[in-house]
PAZABA-202021 format. One record per residue (C-alpha): residue number from 1; residue in one letter; x, y, z. Coordinates in steps of 0.02 Angstrom, whole numbers, plus 50000, padded with zeros to 5 digits. Example, Ala and Ser with C-alpha at 12.3 -4.5 7.8 and 13.67 -1.06 7.14 Angstrom:
PAZABA-202021
k r c1 c2 c3
1 a 50615 49775 50390
2 s 50684 49947 50357
This chain:
PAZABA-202021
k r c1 c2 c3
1 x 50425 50237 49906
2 x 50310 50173 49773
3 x 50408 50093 49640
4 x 50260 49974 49549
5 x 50208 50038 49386
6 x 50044 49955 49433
7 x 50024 50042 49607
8 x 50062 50204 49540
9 x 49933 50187 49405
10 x 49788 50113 49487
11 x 49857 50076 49692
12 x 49901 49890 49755
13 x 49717 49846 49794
14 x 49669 49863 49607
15 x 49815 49763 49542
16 x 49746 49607 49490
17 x 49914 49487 49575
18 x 49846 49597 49711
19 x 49817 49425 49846
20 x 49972 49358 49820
21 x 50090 49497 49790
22 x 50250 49457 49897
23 x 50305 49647 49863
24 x 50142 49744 49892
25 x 50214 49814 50064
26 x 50394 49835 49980
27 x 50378 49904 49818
28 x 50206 49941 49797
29 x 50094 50075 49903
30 x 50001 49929 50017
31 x 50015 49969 50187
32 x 49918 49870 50337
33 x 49760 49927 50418
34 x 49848 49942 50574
35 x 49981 50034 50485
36 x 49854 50168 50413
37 x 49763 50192 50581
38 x 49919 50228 50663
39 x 49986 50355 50556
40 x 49800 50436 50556
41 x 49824 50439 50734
42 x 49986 50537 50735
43 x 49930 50658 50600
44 x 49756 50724 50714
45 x 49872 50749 50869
Protein backbone atom coordinates (compact mmCIF):
# COMPACT_ATOMS: atom_id res chain seq x y z
CA UNK A 1 0.00 0.00 0.00
CA UNK A 2 1.27 3.33 -1.14
CA UNK A 3 1.07 5.72 1.65
CA UNK A 4 3.81 8.64 0.32
CA UNK A 5 2.17 11.71 -0.78
CA UNK A 6 5.21 11.94 -3.04
CA UNK A 7 4.89 8.36 -4.58
CA UNK A 8 1.38 8.80 -5.24
CA UNK A 9 1.94 12.04 -7.02
CA UNK A 10 4.87 11.48 -9.12
CA UNK A 11 6.14 7.41 -8.05
CA UNK A 12 9.38 6.77 -5.74
CA UNK A 13 11.87 7.09 -8.68
CA UNK A 14 10.87 10.79 -9.23
CA UNK A 15 11.03 11.76 -5.58
CA UNK A 16 14.00 13.72 -5.26
CA UNK A 17 15.20 11.83 -1.42
CA UNK A 18 14.65 9.09 -3.94
CA UNK A 19 18.66 7.39 -3.21
CA UNK A 20 18.40 7.43 0.19
CA UNK A 21 14.86 6.87 1.09
CA UNK A 22 14.87 4.25 4.02
CA UNK A 23 10.94 3.84 3.34
CA UNK A 24 10.75 3.64 -0.49
CA UNK A 25 9.97 -0.24 -0.26
CA UNK A 26 7.64 0.41 2.92
CA UNK A 27 5.63 3.26 2.40
CA UNK A 28 6.26 4.33 -0.93
CA UNK A 29 5.48 2.29 -4.37
CA UNK A 30 9.42 1.17 -4.97
CA UNK A 31 9.61 -2.28 -5.47
CA UNK A 32 12.99 -4.26 -6.64
CA UNK A 33 13.76 -5.29 -10.15
CA UNK A 34 13.68 -8.72 -9.12
CA UNK A 35 10.49 -8.06 -7.38
CA UNK A 36 8.79 -6.65 -10.66
CA UNK A 37 10.09 -9.49 -12.90
CA UNK A 38 8.68 -11.95 -10.67
CA UNK A 39 5.32 -10.77 -10.37
CA UNK A 40 5.41 -10.23 -14.40
CA UNK A 41 6.21 -13.73 -14.44
CA UNK A 42 3.20 -14.92 -12.46
CA UNK A 43 0.76 -12.61 -14.23
CA UNK A 44 1.70 -14.22 -18.18
CA UNK A 45 1.23 -17.80 -16.74
Amino acid sequence: MTLCPIALAAGCKKCPMFSFCPAKGVIGDYKKDSDQKDSQGKQNQ
